[in-house]
C-alpha positions in Angstrom: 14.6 -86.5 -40.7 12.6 -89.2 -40.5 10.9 -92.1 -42.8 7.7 -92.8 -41.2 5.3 -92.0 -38.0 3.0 -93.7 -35.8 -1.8 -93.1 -34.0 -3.4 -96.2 -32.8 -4.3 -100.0 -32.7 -6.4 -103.3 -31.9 -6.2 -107.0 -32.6 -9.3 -108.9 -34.0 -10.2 -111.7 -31.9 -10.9 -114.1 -34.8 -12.9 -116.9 -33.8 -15.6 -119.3 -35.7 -19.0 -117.1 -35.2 -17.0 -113.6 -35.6 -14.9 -111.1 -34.0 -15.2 -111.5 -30.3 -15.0 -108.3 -28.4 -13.8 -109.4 -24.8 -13.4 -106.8 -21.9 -9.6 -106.7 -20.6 -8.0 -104.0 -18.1 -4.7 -102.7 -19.8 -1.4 -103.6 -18.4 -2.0 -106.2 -16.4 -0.8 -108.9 -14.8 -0.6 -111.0 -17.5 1.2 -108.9 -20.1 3.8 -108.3 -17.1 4.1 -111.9 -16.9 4.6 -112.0 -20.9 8.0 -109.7 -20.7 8.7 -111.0 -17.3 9.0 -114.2 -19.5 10.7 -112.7 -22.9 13.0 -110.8 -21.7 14.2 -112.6 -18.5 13.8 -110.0 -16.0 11.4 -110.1 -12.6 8.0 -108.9 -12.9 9.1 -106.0 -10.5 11.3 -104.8 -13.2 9.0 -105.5 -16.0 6.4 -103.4 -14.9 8.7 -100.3 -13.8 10.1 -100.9 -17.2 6.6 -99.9 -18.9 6.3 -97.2 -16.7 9.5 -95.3 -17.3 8.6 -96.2 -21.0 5.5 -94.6 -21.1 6.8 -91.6 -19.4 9.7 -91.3 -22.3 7.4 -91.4 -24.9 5.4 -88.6 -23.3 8.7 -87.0 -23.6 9.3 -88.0 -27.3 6.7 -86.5 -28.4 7.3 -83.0 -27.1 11.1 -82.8 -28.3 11.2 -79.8 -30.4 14.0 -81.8 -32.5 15.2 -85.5 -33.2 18.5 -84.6 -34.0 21.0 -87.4 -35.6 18.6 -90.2 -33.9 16.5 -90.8 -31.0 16.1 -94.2 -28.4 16.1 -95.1 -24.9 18.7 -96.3 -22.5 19.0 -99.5 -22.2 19.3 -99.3 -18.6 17.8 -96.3 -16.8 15.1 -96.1 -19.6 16.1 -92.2 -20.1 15.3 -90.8 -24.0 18.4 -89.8 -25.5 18.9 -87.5 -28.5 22.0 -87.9 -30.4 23.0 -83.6 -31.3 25.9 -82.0 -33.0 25.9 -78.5 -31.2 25.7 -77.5 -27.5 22.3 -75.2 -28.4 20.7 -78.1 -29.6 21.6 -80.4 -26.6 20.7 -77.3 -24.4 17.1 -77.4 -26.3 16.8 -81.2 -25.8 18.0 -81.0 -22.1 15.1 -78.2 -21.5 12.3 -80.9 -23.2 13.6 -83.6 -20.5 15.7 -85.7 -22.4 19.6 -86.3 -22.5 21.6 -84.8 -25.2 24.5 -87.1 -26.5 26.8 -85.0 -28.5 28.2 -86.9 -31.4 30.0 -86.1 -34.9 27.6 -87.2 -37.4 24.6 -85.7 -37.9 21.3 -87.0 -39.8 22.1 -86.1 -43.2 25.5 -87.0 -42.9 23.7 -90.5 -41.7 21.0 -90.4 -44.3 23.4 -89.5 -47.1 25.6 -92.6 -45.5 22.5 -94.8 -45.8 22.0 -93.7 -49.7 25.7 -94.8 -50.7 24.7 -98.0 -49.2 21.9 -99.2 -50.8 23.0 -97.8 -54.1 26.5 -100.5 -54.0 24.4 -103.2 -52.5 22.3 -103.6 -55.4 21.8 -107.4 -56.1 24.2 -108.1 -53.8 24.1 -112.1 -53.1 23.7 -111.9 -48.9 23.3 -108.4 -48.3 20.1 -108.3 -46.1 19.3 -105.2 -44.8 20.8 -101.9 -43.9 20.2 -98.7 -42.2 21.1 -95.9 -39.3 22.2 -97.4 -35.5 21.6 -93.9 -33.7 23.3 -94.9 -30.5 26.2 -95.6 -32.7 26.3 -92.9 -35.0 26.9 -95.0 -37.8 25.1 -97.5 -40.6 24.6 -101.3 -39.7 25.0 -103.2 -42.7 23.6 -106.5 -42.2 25.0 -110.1 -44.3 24.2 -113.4 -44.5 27.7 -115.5 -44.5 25.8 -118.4 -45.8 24.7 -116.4 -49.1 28.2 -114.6 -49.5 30.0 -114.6 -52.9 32.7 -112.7 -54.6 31.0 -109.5 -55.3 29.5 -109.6 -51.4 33.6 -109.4 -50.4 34.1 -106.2 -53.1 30.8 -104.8 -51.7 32.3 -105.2 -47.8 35.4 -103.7 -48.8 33.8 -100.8 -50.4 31.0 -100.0 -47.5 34.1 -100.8 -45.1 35.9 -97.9 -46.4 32.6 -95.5 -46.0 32.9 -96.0 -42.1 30.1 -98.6 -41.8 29.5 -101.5 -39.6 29.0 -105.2 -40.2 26.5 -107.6 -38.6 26.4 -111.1 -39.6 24.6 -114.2 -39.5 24.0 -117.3 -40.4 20.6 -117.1 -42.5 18.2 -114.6 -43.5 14.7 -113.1 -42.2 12.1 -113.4 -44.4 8.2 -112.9 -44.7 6.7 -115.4 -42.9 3.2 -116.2 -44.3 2.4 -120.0 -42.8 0.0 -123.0 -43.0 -3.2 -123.7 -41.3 -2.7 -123.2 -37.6 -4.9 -123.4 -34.3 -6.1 -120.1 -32.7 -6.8 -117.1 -34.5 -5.5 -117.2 -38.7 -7.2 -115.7 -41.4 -7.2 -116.8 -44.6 -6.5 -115.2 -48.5 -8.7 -117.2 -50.4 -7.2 -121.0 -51.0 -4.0 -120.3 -49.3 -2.8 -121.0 -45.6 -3.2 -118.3 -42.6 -1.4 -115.3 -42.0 -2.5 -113.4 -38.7 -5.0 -110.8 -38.3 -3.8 -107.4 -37.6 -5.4 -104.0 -36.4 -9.0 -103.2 -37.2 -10.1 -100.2 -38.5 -12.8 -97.9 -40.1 -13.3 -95.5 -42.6 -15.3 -92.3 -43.2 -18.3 -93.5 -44.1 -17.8 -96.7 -40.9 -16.7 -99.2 -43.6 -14.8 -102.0 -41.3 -11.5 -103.2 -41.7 -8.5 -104.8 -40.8 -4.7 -104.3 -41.7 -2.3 -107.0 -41.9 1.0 -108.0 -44.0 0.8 -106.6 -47.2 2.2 -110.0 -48.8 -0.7 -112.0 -47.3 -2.6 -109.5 -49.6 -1.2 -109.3 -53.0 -4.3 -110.9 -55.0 -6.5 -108.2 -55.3 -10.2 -108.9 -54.7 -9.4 -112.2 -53.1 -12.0 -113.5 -50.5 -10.8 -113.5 -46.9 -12.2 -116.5 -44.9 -11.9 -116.8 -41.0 -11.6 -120.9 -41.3 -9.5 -123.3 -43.3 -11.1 -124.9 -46.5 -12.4 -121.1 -47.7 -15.3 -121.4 -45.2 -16.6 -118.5 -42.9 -16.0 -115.4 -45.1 -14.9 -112.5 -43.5 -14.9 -110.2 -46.3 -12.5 -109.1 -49.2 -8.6 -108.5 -49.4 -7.0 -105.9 -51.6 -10.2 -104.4 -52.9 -9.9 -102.6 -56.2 -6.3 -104.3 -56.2 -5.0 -100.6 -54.7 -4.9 -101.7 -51.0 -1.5 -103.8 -50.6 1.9 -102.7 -50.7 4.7 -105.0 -50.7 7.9 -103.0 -52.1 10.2 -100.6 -51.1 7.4 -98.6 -49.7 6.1 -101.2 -46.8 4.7 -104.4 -46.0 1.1 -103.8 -45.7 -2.6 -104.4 -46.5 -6.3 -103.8 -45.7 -8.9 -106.9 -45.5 -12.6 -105.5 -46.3 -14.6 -107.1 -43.3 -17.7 -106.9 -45.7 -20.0 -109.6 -43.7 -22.5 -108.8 -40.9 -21.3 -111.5 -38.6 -18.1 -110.0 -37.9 -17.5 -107.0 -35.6 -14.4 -105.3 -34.3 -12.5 -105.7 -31.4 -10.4 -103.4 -29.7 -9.0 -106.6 -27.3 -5.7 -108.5 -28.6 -5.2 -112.5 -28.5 -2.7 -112.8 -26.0 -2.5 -116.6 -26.0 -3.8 -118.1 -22.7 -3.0 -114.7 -21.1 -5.4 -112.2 -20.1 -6.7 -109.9 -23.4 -5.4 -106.8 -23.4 -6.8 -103.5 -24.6 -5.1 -101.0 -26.8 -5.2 -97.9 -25.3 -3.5 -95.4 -28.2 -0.5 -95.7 -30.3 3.5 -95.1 -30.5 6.0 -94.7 -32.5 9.1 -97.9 -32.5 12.2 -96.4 -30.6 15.3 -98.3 -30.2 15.5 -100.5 -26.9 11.4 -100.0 -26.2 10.1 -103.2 -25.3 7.1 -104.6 -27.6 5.2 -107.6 -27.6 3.5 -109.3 -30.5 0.4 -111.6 -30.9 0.1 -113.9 -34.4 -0.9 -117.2 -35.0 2.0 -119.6 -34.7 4.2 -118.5 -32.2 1.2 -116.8 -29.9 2.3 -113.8 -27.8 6.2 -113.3 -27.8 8.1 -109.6 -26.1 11.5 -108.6 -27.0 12.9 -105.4 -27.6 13.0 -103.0 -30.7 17.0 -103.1 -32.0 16.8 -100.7 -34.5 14.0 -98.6 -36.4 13.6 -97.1 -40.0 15.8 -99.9 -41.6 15.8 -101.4 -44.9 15.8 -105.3 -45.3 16.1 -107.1 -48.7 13.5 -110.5 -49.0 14.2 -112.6 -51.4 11.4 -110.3 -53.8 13.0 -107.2 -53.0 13.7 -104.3 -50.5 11.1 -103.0 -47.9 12.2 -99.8 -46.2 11.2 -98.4 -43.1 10.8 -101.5 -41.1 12.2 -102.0 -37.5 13.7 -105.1 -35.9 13.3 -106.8 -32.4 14.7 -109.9 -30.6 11.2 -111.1 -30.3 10.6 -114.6 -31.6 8.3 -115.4 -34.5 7.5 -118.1 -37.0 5.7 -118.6 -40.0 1.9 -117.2 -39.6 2.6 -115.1 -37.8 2.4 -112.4 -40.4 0.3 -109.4 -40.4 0.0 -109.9 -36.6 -0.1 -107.1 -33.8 3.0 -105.1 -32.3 2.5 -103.5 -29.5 4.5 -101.5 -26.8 3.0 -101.8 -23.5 -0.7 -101.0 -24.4 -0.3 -98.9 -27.2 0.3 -99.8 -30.9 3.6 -99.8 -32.9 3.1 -102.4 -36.2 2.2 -105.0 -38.5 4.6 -108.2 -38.1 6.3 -108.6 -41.6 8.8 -111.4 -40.9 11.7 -112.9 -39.1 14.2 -116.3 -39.3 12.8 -119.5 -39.5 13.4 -120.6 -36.1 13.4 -119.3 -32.3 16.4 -121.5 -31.9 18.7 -120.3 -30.0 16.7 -117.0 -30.5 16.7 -113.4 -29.2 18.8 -112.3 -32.4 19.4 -108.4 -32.8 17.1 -109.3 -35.9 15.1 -111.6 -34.8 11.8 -110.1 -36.1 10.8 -107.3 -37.8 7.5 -105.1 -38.2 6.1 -102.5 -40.5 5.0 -99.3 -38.8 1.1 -99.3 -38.2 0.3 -95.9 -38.6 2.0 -95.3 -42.0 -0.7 -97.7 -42.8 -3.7 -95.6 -41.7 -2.5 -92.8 -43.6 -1.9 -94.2 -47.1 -5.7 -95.5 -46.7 -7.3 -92.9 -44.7 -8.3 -95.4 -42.4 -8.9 -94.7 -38.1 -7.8 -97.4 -35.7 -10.5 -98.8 -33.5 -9.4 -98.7 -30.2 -12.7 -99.9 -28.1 -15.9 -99.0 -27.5 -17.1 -100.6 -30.7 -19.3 -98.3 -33.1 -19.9 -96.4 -29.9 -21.9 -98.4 -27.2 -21.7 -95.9 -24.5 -19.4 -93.5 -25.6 -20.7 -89.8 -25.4 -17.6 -87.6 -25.7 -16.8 -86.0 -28.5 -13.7 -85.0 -30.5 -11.6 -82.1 -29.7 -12.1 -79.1 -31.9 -10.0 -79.3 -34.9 -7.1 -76.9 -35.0 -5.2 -74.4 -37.3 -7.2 -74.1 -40.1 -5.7 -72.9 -43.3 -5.4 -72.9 -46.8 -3.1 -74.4 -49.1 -4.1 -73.1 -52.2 -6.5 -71.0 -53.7 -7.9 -70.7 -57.5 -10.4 -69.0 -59.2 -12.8 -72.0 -58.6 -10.7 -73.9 -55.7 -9.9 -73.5 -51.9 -7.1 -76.3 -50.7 -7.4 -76.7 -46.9 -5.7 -78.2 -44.0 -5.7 -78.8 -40.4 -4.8 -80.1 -37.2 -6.1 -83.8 -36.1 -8.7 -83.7 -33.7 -8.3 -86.6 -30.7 -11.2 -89.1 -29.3 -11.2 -91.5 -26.6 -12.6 -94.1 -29.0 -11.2 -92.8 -32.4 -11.8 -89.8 -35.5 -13.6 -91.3 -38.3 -13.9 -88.1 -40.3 -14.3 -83.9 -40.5 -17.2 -82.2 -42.4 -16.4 -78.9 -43.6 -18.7 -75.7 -44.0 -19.0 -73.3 -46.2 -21.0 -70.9 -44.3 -23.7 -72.9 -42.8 -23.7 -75.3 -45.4 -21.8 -78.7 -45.6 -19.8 -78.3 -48.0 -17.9 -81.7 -47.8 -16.5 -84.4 -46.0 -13.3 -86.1 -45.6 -11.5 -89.2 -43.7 -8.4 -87.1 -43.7 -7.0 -83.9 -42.3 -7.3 -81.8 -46.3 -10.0 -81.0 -48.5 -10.6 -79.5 -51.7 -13.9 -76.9 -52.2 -14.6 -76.7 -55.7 -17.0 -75.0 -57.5 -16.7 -72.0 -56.4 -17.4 -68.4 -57.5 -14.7 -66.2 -58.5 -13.0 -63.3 -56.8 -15.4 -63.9 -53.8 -15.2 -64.7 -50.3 -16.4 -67.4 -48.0 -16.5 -68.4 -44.2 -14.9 -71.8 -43.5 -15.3 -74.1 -40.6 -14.7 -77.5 -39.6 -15.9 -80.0 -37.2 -14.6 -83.8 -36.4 -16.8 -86.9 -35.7 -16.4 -90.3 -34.0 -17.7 -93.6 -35.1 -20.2 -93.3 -32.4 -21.7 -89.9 -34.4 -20.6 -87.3 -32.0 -19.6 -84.3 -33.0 -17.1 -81.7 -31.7 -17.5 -77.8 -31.9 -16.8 -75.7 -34.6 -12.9 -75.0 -35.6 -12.5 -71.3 -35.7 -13.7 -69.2 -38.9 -11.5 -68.7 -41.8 -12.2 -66.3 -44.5 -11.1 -66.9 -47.7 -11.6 -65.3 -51.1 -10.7 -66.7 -54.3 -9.0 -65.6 -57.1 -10.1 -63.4 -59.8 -10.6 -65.8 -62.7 -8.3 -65.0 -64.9 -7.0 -68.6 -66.9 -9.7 -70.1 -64.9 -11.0 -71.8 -67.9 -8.0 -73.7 -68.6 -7.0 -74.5 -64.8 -7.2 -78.1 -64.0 -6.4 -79.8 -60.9 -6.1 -83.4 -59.6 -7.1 -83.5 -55.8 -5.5 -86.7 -55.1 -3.5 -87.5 -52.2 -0.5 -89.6 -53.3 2.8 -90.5 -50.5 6.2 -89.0 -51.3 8.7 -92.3 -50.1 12.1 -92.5 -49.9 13.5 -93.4 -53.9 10.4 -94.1 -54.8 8.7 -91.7 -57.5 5.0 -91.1 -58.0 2.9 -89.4 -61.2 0.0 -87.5 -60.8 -2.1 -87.1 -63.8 -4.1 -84.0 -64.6 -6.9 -84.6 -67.7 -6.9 -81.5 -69.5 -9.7 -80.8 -71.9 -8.2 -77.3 -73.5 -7.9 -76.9 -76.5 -5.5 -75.1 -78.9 -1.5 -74.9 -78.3 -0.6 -73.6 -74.5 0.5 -69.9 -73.7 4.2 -69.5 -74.1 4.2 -70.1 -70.3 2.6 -72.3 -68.1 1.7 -72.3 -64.5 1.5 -75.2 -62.0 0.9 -74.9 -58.5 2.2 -77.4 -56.1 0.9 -78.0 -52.8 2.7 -80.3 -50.8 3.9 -81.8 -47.0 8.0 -82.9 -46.9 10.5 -82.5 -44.4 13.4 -82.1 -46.9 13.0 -80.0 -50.4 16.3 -80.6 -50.8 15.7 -84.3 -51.8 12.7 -83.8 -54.6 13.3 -83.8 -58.1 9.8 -82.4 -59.4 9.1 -82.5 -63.0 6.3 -81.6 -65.3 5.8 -84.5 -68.3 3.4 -83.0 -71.6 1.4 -85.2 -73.2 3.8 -84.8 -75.6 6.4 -86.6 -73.6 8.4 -83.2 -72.9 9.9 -83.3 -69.2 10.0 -79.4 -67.9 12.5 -79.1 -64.7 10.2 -77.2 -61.7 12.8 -78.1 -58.6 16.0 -79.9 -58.9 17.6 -82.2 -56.0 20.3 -81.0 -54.3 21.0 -79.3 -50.9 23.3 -80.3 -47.5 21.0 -78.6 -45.3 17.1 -79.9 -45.2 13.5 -77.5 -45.2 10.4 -78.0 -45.5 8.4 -77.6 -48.2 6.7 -74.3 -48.5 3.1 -75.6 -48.6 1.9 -74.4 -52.3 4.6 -73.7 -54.5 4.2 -72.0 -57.7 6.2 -72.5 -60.5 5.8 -70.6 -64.7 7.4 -72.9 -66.8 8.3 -71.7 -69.9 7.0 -74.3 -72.7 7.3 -74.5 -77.1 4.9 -76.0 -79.2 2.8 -77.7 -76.7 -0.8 -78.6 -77.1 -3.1 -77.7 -74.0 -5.3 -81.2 -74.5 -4.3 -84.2 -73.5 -2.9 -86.0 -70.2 0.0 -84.0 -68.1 1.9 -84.9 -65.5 3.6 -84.0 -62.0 6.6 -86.2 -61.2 7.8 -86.3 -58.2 10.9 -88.5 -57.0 12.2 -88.7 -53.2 16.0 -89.5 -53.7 16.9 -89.1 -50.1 16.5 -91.2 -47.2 14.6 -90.3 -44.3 12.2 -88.1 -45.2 8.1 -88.2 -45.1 5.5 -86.2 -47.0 3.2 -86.2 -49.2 1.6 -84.5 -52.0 -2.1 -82.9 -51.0 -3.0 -81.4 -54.7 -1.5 -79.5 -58.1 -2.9 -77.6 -61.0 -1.8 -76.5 -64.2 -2.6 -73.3 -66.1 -2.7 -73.9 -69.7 
């Protein structure tokens, strides 16, 4: 199981008149000489290095399993899967990776990880926490300077759970800054953070990520120059694009003014640019570089990935740590390994002295980020410029759930050599709608009829790929159609985290004696959901219980008749959803009830 996953990146160029766009061959001899530097090894090494990395994570992403945890040797650069059985390491050995047998597996791990963070609530000096895969076992990070009596009961307690204990003498934390030269932006009045990854959305819209605590304010002018001058555009729009909690540290800037384009080249310092050429997921010992304002561009290596570290305001989970340096300013600033993306900078110590900590610095995953907005990375060639080649054909189409009124759909991502910005689906030979993401929802439909579905990606430069094959599909026969209601709405299942989903119904009367609710959903472990209906009379109705050693998926559309008393159809329900295991990603795609 995993929390998170990773597509693609680029770093704005800030500068006075806009968002430069500079041309810069990838890999080159300057970002050679940038982990030459960092990492103290020749520039011989440095650049076999990148190679053997990008051949492992070829091989990542063709493993047909990540067993108890997955990283690369430190020193021959090899991907190793940590596997309890011999048929799994025989799997993983056929896929070109090297099986290490261990006696722990992934939920015995996550489950590990769960017992943690539940004693280490409030915990004076706890900082952080989460899986080591090389070691089979939970890293529990402290502070000695913050330590009290209960940090001593909680050590004695995690002690006798089989953990291990790193400490240190301070604390990371999210490193926001003051005006600095080179390239800062700005939330309204307050000092720089560091521009992130630009993006677009559906209908082109620009933006860019960054830290999701340089973005808190919600419709909060973002300037490109101290003293609120050169507007970029507007931060947090709607106040529903930052996240700073247990779910991540991240946040989209609206680049709203007409001076400012994209660039797919990062600020690299005094270095040569260089050009993002796709995106990665962190793995433990990868080497990764990242640009921000204060500390330039800095290289270390990734420690440990899908950890959980406790600011001062809270818990973040999912981040990863590096030995990189960073200071404050730095925040919201590009990660990248080699060429290809891998994060948002969230924080680190205070000081690069002596430096090249285990913890050093930390990063959110990028590409969680483009999925909670629906948002594509731009990766160069602008809004197009020259580019001509269209998407691949989008794969596996399929439905999710079908009413009397309703088809759910999904599919496979289509690739680009620039970047997706969207699918339109057809019904028949007509557009029937369109979508950033890879589901959609036909409504209005006729009953107990059938219709031909097809789908086709574009780019931000408009092309368009070939159809997706034909699917048929026929809807029900309307019975209850009348009192079916639905909420379309994608919402993110995270780890302990739970999430309501309102349906509006406009019934009236009392309900049948039974009601139906269909559930269509994407999560790598059923076994960890609690999913509850909630009335609008404040009634909670069980549909699936936690609870489960051994993790599957979740069946796509699940239907559950829930037997109800008394209830009124009207009114506001609910689906409740709560992730109490550790490790997991999904999300929900759509439900209805029956009334």
């Amino acid at each position: 199981m995993r929390r998170r996953s990773v597509p693609v990146i680029a770093v704005l160029a800030l500068g006075i008149a806009g968002l430069s766009a500079p041309a810069a061959a990838a890999a080159d001899d300057d970002l050679i000489a940038s982990i030459s530097r960092d990492l103290k090894m020749s520039r011989a090494e440095a650049r076999t290095a990148l190679a053997k990395q990008d051949a492992a994570q070829r091989t990542v992403e063709r493993l047909p399993e990540r067993g108890a945890g997955v990283w690369l040797d430190a020193k021959s650069g090899a991907v190793v899967v940590a596997v309890t059985d011999p048929a799994a390491a025989t799997r993983i050995r056929a896929a070109g990776a090297e099986p290490r047998m261990v006696s722990r597996s992934r939920a015995d791990l996550d489950r590990l990880v769960g017992k943690i963070g539940d004693l280490a609530d409030n915990v004076p000096g706890v900082i952080g926490w989460g899986v080591d895969p090389e070691g089979n076992d939970v890293l529990v990070r402290v502070d000695t300077t913050r330590t009290t009596a209960a940090t001593h009961a909680f050590l004695v307690r995690a002690k006798a759970l089989g953990v291990r204990v790193r400490e240190s003498a301070g604390s990371p934390s999210p490193q926001g800054g003051e005006i600095r030269p080179g390239n800062p932006w700005f939330p309204g009045p307050l000092g720089n953070c560091s521009v992130g990854f630009p993006a677009v959305d559906g209908s082109g819209g620009k933006h860019f990520l960054t830290a999701g605590h340089c973005t808190t304010q919600p419709n909060q002018p973002a300037y490109g120059a101290a003293g609120q001058q050169n507007r970029i555009g507007t931060s947090n729009t709607g106040g529903t694009r930052s996240v700073f909690s247990r779910e991540g540290d991240m946040g989209v800037v609206a680049v709203t003014e007409p001076a400012w384009a994209l660039s797919a080249s990062v600020n690299t310092y005094g270095s040569a640019p260089v050009t993002v050429t796709g995106s990665t997921e962190p793995l433990v010992n990868q080497i990764v570089c990242h640009s921000g304002v204060t500390t330039g561009w800095q290289c270390g290596r990734v420690t440990s990935v899908n950890q959980t570290i406790n600011y001062a305001s809270g818990p973040i989970d999912g981040v990863s740590f590096t030995t990189a340096c960073s200071l404050p300013g730095d925040s919201g600033g590009a990660w990248l390994a080699g060429t290809r993306a891998v994060g948002l900078h969230s924080g680190g110590y205070s000081s690069c002295s002596p430096g090249n900590l285990p913890d050093q610095s930390l990063f959110q995953p990028v590409n969680e980020a483009l999925r909670k907005w629906n948002l594509t990375l731009y990766t160069g060639g602008g809004g197009g410029g020259g580019d001509t080649q269209a998407p691949s054909v989008p794969g596996n189409l399929r439905t999710t759930g079908v009413t009397s009124t309703s088809v759910s759909l999904a599919w496979n991502a289509s690739t680009d050599n620039v970047g997706v910005t969207g699918y339109d689906v057809y019904r028949g030979a007509t557009l029937a709608t369109s979508t950033a993401g890879t589901t959609a929802t036909l409504t209005g439909l006729t009953p107990a009829t059938s219709y031909q579905i097809t789908v086709r990606a574009r780019d931000a430069a408009g092309n368009v790929s070939a159809a997706s094959g034909s699917l048929t599909v026929r809807t029900a026969d309307g019975t209850g159609g009348a009192r079916t209601f639905a909420n379309d709405t994608n919402f993110p299942i995270q780890d302990y985290q739970s999430l309501y989903s309102p349906v509006s119904s406009t019934a009236t009367g009392a309900t049948t004696s039974s009601v139906r609710v269909e559930v269509t959903a994407q999560h790598t472990c059923i076994e960890d959901l609690d999913i509850y209906l909630l009335s609008p009379s404040g009634r909670w109705y069980a549909l699936h219980q936690y609870g489960g050693y051994v993790c599957h998926p979740f069946p796509g559309t699940a239907t559950y008749t829930v037997p109800v008393s008394g209830e009124q159809a009207g009114g506001t329900w609910n689906l409740w959803i709560r992730d109490s295991g550790y490790g997991d990603t999904g999300y929900l795609d759509r439900w209805s009830i029956t009334l």
